[in-house]
N, C-alpha and C positions, 0 to 999 in steps of 0.2 A: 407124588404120583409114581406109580409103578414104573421103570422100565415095560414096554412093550404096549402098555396101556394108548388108547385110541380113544379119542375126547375128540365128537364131534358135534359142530354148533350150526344151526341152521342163520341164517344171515339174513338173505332176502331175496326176492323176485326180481328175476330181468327177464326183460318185453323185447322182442327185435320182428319186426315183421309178421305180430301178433301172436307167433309162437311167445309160451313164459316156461323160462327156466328155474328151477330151485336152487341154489346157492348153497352150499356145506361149506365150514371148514374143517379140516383133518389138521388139529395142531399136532399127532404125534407125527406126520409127515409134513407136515411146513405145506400144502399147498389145498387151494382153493376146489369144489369141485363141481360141476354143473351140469344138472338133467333138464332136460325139457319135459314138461310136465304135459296131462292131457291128449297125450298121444299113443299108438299103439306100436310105434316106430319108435326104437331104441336111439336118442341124440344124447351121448356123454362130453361133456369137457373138462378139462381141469386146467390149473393156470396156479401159477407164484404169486401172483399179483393180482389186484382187484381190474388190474386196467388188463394185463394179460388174459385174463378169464374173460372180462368181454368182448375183444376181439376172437379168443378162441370160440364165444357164443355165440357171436356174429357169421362168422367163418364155417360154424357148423351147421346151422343154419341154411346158407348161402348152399356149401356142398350139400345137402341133404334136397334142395330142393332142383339144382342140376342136377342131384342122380337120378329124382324121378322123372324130371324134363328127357333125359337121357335113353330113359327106360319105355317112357311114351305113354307115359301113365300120371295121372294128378298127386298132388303129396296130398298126405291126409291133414284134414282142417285145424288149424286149433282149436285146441275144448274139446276136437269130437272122440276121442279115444280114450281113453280108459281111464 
């Protein structure tokens, strides 16, 4: 494989409070990477570890949903978004 080359593997689904995430890995940077899917609201994570990335999915999650509590407005559903 080339220097500089990007080899990236789709892994699996994580579920945290109905939101679902998609899971990458990026072996040309060593770490794991996570979106939440079906939403129109942009949730990224990334993590070194499988255990690291789901508490960062957890944790993203959690703040995304104080920031709309916050804001005084509902988060959008999952599933309901794009």
């Amino acid at each position: 494989m080339a220097l500089g080359t990007q080899v990236e593997s789709e892994l699996e689904i994580m579920t945290y409070k109905g939101y679902q995430g998609k899971v990458k890995l990026d072996e040309g940077a060593g770490v794991l990477h996570g979106e939440v899917i079906d939403t129109r609201d942009v949730i990224t994570v990334q993590g070194a570890s499988s255990e690291e990335l789901k508490r960062a999915f957890e944790a993203s999650v959690d703040d995304y949903l104080d920031f709309c509590a916050s804001r005084g407005q509902g988060p959008e559903e999952p599933g309901r978004g794009a």
